[in-house]
N, C-alpha and C positions, 0 to 999 in steps of 0.2 A: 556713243556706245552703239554697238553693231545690234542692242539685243539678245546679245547672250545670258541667259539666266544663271543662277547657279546650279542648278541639276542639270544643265544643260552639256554637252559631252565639249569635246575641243574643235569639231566642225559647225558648232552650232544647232544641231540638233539633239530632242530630248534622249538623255542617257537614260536605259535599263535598270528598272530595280534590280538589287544583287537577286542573284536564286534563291530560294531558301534551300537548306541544309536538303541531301540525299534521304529518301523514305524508303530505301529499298535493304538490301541485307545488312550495309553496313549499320542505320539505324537500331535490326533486331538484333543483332550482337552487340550494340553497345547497351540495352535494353539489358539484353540478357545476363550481361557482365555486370549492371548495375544492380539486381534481382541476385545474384549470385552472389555480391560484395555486402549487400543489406542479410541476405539471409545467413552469412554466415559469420556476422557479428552482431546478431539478434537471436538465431535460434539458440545459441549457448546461454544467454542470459536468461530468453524465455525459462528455459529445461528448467532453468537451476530457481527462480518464481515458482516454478510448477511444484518442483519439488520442497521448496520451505513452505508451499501453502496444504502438500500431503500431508507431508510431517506436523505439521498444525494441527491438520482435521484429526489425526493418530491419535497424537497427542491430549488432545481434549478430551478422549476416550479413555485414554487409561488414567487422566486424572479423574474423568468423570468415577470411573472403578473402586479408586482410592481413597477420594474424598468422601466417595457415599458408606466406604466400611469405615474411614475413619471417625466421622464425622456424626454417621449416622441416618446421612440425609435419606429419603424416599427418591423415587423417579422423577415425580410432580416438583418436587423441592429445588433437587437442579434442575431441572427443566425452567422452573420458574426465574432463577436468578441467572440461567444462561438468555433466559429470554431480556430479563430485565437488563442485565451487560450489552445486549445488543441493540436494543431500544435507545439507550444510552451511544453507545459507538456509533448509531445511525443516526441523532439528533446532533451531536458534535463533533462529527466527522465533516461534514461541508461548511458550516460557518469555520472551523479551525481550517480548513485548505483555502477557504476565501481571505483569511487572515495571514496566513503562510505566501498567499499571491501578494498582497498588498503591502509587507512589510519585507518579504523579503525571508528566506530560508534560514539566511547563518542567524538573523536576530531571532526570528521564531523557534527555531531548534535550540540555541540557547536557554532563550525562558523556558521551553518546556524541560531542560535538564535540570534547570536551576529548581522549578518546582518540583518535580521527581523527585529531585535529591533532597528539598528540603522535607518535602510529605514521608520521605523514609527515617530523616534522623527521627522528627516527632514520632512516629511509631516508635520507632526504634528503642525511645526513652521510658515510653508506658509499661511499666513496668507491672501494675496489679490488671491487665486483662489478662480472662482467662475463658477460655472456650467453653462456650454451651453448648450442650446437646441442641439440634434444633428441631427432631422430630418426638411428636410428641409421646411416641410408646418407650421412648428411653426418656428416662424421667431422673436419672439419679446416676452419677458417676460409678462407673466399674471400680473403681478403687474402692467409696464407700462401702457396694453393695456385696464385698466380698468382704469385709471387716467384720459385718453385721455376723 
């Protein structure tokens, strides 16, 4: 053997690492193009996140509205139970996506319909609940107290 390595070129002396790839404009155009390609099959879905999370925050207001002449509640009242739903959302919200990771989506999504669905027929069946007033200066149902 003459000694010829394998990175060695066909005269027997060591061959050139290839060049790396061009750093000059053709780079910032492909840069740019790729910046161009992301931003415009992201910013559309961003918008449309943005807006079912406005519509959310709306929303919670005008049922806040609602519930409190329906219901009766005070400020402190939802205040307290929007507090306590969030307490709640924030303590089972990451062990459920640690779960969601570890098992897998379509089975996870699954159970959670399957429970949904079944926590609605059982309401759904209870048939003698009946709403209470929950604040204390309404004491006695509108219907009663107009009978009197």
């Amino acid at each position: 053997m003459s000694g010829v390595g394998a990175r060695d070129g066909p005269s027997g002396a060591p061959s050139r690492p290839k060049d790396p790839p061009a750093r000059g404009a053709d780079a910032a155009v492909e840069t740019d193009a790729a910046f161009r390609k992301v931003t415009l099959r992201l910013l559309p879905l961003l918008g449309l996140c943005y807006l079912a999370a406005y519509l959310d925050r709306v929303n919670v207001g005008f049922a806040k509205l609602e519930m409190a002449r329906d219901l009766g509640l005070s400020d402190v009242a939802y205040g307290l139970g929007a507090g306590v739903f969030f307490i709640g959302y924030f303590l089972f919200e990451v062990p459920s996506n640690l779960i969601l990771h570890r098992v897998g989506a379509k089975a996870w999504l699954a159970r959670n319909t399957e429970r949904t669905g079944s926590s609605r027929r059982t309401g759904s069946r209870s048939s003698d609940f009946h709403w209470r007033p929950i604040s204390p200066t309404r004491t006695t149902s509108p219907t009663r107290s107009a009978s009197r």
